[in-house]
C-alpha positions in Angstrom: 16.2 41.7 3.7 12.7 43.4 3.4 13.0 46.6 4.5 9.1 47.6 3.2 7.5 49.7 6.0 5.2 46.8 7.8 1.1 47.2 7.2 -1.0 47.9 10.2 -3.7 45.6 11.1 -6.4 48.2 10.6 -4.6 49.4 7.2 -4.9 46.0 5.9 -8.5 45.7 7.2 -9.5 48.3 5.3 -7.5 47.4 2.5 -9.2 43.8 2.2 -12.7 45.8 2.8 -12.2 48.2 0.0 -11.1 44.9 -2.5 -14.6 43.5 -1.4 -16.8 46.5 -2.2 -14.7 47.1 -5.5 -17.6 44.9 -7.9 -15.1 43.7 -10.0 -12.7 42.2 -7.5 -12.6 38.5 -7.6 -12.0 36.2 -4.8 -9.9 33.0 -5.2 -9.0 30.2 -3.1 -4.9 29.2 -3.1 -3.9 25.7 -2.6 -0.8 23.4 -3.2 -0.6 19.8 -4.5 3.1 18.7 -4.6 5.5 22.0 -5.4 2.7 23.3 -7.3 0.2 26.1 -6.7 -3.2 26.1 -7.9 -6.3 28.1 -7.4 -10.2 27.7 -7.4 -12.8 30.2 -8.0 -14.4 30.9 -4.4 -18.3 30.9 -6.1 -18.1 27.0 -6.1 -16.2 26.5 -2.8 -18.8 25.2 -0.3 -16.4 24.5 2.5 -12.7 23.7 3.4 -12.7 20.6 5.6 -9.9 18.0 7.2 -9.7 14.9 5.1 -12.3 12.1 6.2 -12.6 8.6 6.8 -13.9 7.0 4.1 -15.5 4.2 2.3 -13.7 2.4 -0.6 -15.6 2.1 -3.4 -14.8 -0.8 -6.1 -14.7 0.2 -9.8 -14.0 3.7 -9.4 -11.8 5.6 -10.9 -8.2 5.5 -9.5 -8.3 9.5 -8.2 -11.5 8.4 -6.0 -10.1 7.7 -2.3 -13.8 6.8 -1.0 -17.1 8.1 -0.1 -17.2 9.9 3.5 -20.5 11.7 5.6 -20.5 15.0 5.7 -23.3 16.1 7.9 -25.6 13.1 6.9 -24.8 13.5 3.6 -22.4 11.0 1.4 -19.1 13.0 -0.2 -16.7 11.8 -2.7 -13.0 12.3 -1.8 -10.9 13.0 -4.8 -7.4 12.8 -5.1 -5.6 16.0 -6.6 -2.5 14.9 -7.0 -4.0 11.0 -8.4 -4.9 12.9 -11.4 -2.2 15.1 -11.9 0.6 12.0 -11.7 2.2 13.4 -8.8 3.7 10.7 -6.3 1.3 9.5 -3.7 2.2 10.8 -0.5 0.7 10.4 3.1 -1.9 12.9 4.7 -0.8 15.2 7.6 -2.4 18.4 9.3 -2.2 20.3 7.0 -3.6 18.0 4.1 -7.5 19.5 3.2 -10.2 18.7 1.2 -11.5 21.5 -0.5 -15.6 20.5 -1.2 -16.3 21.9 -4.5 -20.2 22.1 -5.9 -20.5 21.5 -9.8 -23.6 20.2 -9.7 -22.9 17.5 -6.8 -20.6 18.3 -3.9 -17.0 16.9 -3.8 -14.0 17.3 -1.9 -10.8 17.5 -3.5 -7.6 17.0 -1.7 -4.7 19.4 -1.1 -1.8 19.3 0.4 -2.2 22.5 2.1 -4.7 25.7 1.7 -2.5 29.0 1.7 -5.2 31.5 1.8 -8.3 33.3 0.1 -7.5 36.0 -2.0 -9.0 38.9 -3.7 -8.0 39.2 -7.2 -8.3 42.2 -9.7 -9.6 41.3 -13.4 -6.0 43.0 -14.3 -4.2 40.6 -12.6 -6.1 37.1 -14.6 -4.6 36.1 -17.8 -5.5 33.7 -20.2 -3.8 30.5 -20.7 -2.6 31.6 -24.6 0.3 32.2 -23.3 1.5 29.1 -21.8 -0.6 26.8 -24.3 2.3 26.2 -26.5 4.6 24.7 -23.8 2.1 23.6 -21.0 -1.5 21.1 -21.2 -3.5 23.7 -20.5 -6.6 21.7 -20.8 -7.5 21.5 -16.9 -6.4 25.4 -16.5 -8.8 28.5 -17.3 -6.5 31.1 -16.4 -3.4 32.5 -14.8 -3.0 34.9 -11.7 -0.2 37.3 -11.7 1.6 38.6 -8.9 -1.0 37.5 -5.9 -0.2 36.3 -3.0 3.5 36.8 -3.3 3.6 34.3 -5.9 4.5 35.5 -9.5 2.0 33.0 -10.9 -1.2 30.9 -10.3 -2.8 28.4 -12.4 -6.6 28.4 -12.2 -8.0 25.0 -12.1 -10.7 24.4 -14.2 -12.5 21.9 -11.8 -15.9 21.7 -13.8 -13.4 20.5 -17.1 -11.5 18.0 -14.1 -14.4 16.6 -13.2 -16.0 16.4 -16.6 -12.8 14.5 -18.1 -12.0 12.4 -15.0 -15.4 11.2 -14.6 -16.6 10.7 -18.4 -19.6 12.5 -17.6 -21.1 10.0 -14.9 -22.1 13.3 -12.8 -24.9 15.0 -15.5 -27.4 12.1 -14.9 -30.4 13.1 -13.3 -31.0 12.4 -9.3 -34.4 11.5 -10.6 -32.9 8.1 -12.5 -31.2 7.8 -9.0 -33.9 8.4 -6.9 -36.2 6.4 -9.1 -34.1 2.9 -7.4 -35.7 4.2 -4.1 -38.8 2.2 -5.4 -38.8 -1.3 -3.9 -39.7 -3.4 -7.1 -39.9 -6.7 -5.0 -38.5 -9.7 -6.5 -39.9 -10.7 -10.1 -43.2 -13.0 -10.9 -40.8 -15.5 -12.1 -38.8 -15.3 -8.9 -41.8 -15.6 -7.2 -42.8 -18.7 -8.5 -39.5 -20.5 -8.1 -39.4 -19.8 -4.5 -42.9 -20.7 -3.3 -41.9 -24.4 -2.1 -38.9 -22.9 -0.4 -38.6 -21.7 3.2 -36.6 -18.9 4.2 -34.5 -18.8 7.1 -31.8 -16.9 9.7 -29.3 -19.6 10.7 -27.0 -18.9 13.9 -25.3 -21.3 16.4 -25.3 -21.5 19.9 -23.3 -23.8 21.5 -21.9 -25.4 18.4 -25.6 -26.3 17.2 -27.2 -24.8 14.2 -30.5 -23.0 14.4 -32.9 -21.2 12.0 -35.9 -19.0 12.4 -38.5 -18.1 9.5 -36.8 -14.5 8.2 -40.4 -13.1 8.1 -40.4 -13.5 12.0 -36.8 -11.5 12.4 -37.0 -7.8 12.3 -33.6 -7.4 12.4 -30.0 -8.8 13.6 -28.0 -6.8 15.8 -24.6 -6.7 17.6 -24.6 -6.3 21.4 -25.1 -3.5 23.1 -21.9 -1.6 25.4 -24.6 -1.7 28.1 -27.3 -4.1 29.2 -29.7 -2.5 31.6 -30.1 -5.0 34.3 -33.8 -6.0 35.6 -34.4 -6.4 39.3 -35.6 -9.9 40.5 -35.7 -11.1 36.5 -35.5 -14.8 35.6 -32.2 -16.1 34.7 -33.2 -16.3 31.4 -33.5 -12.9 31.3 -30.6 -10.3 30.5 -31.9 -7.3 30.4 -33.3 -4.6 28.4 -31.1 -2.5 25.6 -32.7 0.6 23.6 -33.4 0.3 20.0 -35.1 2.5 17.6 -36.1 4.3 20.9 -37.9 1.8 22.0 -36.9 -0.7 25.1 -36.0 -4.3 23.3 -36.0 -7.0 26.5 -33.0 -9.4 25.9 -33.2 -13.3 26.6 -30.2 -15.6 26.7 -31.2 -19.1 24.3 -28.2 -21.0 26.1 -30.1 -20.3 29.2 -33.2 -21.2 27.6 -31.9 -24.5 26.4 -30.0 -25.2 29.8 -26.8 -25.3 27.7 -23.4 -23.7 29.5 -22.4 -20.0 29.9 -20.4 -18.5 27.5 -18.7 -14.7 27.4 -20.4 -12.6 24.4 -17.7 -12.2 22.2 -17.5 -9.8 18.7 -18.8 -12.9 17.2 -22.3 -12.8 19.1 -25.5 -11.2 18.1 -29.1 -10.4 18.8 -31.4 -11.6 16.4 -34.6 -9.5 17.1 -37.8 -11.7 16.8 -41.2 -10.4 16.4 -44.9 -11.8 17.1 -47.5 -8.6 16.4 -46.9 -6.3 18.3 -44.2 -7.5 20.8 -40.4 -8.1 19.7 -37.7 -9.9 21.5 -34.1 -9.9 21.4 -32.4 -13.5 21.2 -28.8 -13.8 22.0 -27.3 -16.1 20.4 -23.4 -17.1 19.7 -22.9 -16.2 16.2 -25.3 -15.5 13.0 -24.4 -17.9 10.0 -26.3 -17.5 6.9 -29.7 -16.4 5.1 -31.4 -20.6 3.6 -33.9 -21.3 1.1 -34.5 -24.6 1.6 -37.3 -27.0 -0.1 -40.3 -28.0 2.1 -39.4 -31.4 0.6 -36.4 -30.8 3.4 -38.0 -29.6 6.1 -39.6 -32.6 8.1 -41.8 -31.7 11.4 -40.2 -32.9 14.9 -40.7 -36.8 15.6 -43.9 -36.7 18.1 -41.4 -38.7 20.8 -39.2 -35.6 21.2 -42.2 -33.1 20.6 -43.2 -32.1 24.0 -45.2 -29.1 25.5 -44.3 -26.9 27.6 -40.5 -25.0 27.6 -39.2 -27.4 25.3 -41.4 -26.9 22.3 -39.7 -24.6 20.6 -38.1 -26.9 17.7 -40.8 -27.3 15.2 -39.3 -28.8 12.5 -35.7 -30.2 11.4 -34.6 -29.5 7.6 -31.8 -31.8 6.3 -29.1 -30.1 3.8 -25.7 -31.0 2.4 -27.3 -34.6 1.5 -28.5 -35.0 5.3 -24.9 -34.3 6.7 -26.2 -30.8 8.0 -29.4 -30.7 10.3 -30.5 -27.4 11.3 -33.2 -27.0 13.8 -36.2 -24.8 12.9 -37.5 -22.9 15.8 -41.0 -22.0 16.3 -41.5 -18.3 17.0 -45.2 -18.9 18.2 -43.8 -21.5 20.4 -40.7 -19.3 21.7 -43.6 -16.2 22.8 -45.5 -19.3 25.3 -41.5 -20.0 26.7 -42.1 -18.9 30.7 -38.6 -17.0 29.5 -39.6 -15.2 27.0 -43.3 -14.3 28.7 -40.7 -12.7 31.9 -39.0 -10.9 29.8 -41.7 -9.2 28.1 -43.6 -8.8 31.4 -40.4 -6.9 32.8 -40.5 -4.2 30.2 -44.3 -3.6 29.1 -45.0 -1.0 31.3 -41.7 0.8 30.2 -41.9 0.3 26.2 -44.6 2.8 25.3 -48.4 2.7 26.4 -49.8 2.3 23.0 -52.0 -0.5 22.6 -51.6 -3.6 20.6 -53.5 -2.4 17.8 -51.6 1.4 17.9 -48.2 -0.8 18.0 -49.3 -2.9 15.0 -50.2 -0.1 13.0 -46.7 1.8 13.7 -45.0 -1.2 13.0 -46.7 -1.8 9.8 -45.6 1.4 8.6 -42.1 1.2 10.0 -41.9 -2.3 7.7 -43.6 0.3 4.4 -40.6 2.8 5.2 -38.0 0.4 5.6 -35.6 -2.1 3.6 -34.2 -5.2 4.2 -30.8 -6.2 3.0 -28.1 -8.5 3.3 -24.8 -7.3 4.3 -21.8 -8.8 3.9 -18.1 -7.7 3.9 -15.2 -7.4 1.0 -11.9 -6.3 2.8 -13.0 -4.1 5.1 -16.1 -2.6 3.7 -19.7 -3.2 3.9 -22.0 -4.2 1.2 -25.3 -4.8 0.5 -28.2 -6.8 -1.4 -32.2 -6.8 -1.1 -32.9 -9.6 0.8 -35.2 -10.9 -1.7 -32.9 -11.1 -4.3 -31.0 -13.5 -1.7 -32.0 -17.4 -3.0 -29.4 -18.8 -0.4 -26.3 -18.7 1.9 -24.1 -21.6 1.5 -20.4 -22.3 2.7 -17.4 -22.2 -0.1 -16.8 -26.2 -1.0 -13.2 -27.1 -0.4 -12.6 -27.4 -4.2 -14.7 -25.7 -7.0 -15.0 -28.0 -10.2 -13.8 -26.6 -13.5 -15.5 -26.9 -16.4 -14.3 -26.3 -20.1 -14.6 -23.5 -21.5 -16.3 -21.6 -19.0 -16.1 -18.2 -19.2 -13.2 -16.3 -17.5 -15.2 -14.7 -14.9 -16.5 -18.3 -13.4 -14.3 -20.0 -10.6 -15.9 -23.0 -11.0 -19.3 -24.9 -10.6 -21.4 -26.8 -7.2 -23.5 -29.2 -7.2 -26.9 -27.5 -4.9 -29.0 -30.1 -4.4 -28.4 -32.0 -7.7 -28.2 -28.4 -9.9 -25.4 -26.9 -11.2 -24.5 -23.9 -9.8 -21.9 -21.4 -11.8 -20.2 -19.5 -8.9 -18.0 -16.2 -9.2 -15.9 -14.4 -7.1 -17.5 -11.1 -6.3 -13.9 -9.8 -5.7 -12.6 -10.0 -8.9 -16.1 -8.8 -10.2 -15.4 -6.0 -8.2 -12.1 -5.2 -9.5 -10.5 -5.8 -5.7 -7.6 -7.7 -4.7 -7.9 -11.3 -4.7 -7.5 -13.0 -1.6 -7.0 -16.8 -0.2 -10.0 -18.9 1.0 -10.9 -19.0 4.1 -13.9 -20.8 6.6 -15.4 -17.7 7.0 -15.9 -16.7 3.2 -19.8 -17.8 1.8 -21.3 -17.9 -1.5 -24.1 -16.2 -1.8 -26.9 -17.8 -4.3 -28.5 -14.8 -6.5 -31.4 -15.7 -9.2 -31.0 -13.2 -12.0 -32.9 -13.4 -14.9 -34.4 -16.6 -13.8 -30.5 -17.9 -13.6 -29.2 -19.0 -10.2 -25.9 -17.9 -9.9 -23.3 -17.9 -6.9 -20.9 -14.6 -5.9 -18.1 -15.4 -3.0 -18.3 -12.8 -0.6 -15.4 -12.5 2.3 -18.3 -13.1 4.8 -21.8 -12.5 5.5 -22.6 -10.2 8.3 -26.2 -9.7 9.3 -29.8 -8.8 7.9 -30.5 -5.4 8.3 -33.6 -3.5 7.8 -32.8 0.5 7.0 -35.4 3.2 6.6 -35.0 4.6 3.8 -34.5 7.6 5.1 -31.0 6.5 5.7 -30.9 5.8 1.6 -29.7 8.0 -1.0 -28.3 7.7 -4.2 -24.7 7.5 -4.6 -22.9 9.5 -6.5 -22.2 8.3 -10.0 -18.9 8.2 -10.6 -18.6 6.1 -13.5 -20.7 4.6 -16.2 -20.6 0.8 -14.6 -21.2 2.1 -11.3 -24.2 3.8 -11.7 -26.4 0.7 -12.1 -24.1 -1.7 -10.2 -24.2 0.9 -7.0 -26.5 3.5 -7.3 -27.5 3.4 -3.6 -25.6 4.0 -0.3 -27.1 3.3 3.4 -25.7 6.1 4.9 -26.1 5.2 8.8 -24.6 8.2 10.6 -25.4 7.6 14.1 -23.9 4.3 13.6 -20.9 5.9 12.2 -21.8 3.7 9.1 -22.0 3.7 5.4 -23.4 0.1 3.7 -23.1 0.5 -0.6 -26.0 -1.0 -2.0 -25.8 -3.3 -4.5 -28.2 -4.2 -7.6 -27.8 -7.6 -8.5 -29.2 -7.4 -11.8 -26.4 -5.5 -13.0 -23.7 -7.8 -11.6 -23.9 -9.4 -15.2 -22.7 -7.6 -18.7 -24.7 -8.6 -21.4 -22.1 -11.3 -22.4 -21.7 -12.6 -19.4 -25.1 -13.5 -19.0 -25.2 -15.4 -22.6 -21.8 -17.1 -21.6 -23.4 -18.0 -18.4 -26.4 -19.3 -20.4 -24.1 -21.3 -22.8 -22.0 -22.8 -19.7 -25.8 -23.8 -18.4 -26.3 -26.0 -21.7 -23.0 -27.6 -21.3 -23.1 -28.7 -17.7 -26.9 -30.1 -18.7 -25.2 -32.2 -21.4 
């Protein structure tokens, strides 16, 4: 039994005050992974935190549990016990994250803080010592006696981080920050697209649609609450907020006369813009990003043309060899639909009382600040791709042809509109869990180095435009990720974090010669 006569609080007050005046006191933060008991020198501790949700990130290294937000900001999650070897073991309340700065902020989790402590240079010990029986190569030093323990090891986190990420951390934020710059899609790019449209598709009522993408500002999902309008057409839904602003929301069943149907986690609003006025569409479901020929596209028969409401179709474009027809819709023709005209009508003394031109201006610099990506899912998290690096969004044929002696990484080739297109799955490229196929996978079309080349994704989502505001660069964490995804969307009021992906460095240099040989063999 300890019979020691017990401190008083102000004793030990002025105790702990004393160790802090004392200059050569050092403080110390005590932790445990497994039955072990480790310390941290405090000067690096930013902050002790719970653990937080977070974002898996594909070929990182096994410690990395994800990237979470910390106050706006984007925080790798390490785990402590990954790197030691201990046995995995579920998080409780008392597992922390101890957010350590050696140059970029991470948290490294415990299973439980025991306390800060004040440490006299007396009591520190090198690791000479222990060398000859322990790897010392992560430790810097030894406490004796603190804290009732006989002895601490001192991590040395700038040597764990150094070793278990090869470095990645010493690049600059300036090669980071320099991806910030939009370099818009090559001339060669440009060239190969010119006699292509580009469209949204989405369904309503088990009928394909498409509107020009340069007419979308962005696709949303629906809102928890649509602010009714008094004495507002059918047609009409409401009004939602977005980007502070009040976006008036039209139904295109009702506008088509087709039946109701219950918005479902499926549906969307696909935001349409003509100057300065912007619309929301509902519509059931958003399908894919097309480039389709011109030599596809053919206008509306002049029978079925008509004025009026029912003008909106404009042109019909024919894909899968004619077996899918998608209907083109005109946005010019949609802002004359007595609908649409209501629905702006109901809200234009609300929005804002700038005028057109005012509108147009802010808007113009809202599109300079802002990116436009493709997102689409793996598992469970988002990803994400300039949207003009997109060629096309096409469904996953029942059976991909193999060819001999194609390269590992290629599932097989399509034939897309007479070409021969190499596909990959983006999963496996990844270094994630393979999964079976499914309707709702896609393949999306990349042109890379003047190659087309396909990448199965688990699903597409939506086009989103993100200010880059909301863009940072991610932390490196490994030599392949820093080209592959240097960027994170970090969309905190959305609860939301979107990795970026640079398409150009989806290929190794062999890959893209194999891909070129496979090229010349399919030709032959």
């Amino acid at each position: 039994m300890n019979t020691a006569t017990p401190t008083t609080r102000s004793e030990t007050a002025q105790e702990i005050d004393a160790a802090l005046k004392t200059s050569d006191t050092r403080q110390y933060v005590t932790f445990f992974v497994g039955t072990e008991v480790f310390a941290v020198d405090m000067a690096p501790v930013q902050e002790i935190i719970r653990v937080p949700g977070v974002v898996k990130v594909p070929l990182a290294p096994r410690s990395l549990d994800g990237l979470a937000n910390l106050r706006g900001k984007v925080l790798p999650i390490v785990s402590l016990r990954r790197i030691f070897g201990f046995e995995e073991r579920a998080y409780d309340d008392a597992t922390r994250a101890v957010v350590i700065d050696q140059g970029q902020p991470l948290g490294f989790v415990v299973d439980r803080v025991v306390s800060v402590v004040g440490v006299d240079p007396r009591q520190i010990e090198g690791v000479g010592s222990i060398n000859a029986t322990v790897n010392t190569e992560l430790v810097s030093g030894l406490l004796k006696d603190v804290g009732g323990y006989p002895m601490i090891m001192v991590l040395d986190f700038a040597k764990l981080i150094a070793t278990e990420f090869a470095g990645a951390l010493d690049a600059s934020r300036n090669q980071a920050g320099s991806a910030l710059e939009s370099s818009g899609p090559p001339a060669a790019a440009q060239e190969a697209i010119s006699d292509e449209l580009h469209l949204v598709s989405f369904e309503v009522a088990q009928q394909e649609y498409a509107i020009a993408i340069d007419d979308v500002q962005e696709i949303v999902q629906l809102p928890d609450t649509i602010v009714q309008v008094p004495h507002a057409p059918a047609h009409v839904l409401g009004v939602m907020t977005l980007r502070n602003r009040l976006l008036p929301l039209v139904s295109l069943r009702r506008m088509f006369g087709l039946p109701e149907r219950a918005a479902d986690e499926n549906s969307r609003i696909v935001v349409v813009s003509l100057g300065s006025a912007a619309v929301g569409v509902v519509m059931d479901s958003v399908n894919e990003v097309l480039r389709v020929a011109r030599s596809a596209v053919d206008a509306m028969p002049g029978l079925l043309a008509k004025d009026g409401d029912l003008s909106e179709i404009a042109q019909i474009c024919r894909l899968d060899d004619g077996k899918r027809m998608v209907s083109i819709l005109s946005v010019a023709h949609m802002f004359r639909h007595s609908a649409v005209k209501a629905a702006l009508s109901t809200v234009d003394t609300m929005n804002n009382t700038d005028t057109p031109a005012q509108a147009a201006t802010q808007n113009d610099g809202q599109r300079d600040d802002e990116e436009q990506v493709v997102v689409f899912l793996l598992g469970r998290e988002e990803f994400g791709v300039p949207i003009e690096s997109v060629q096309e969004i096409v469904r996953v044929a029942e059976q991909l042809t193999r060819v001999p002696k194609a390269p590992a990484a290629v599932e097989g080739v399509i034939n897309l509109r007479g070409a021969v297109l190499p596909v990959l799955d983006l999963r496996r490229r990844l270094g994630l869990e393979q999964i079976e196929r499914s309707d709702r996978q896609r393949i999306m079309v990349f042109l890379i180095d003047g190659a087309r080349t396909g990448f199965i994704v688990d699903s597409v989502v939506e086009v989103l435009k993100i200010h880059k505001s909301d863009i940072e660069a991610a932390p490196r964490l490994s030599g392949e990720l820093s080209g592959l995804l240097s960027r994170m969307a970090n969309l905190e009021k959305q609860h939301r974090m979107v990795q970026l992906i640079e398409p150009s460095h989806l290929f190794e240099t062999q890959d893209r010669a194999d891909l070129a040989e496979l090229a010349e063999l399919t030709a032959a």
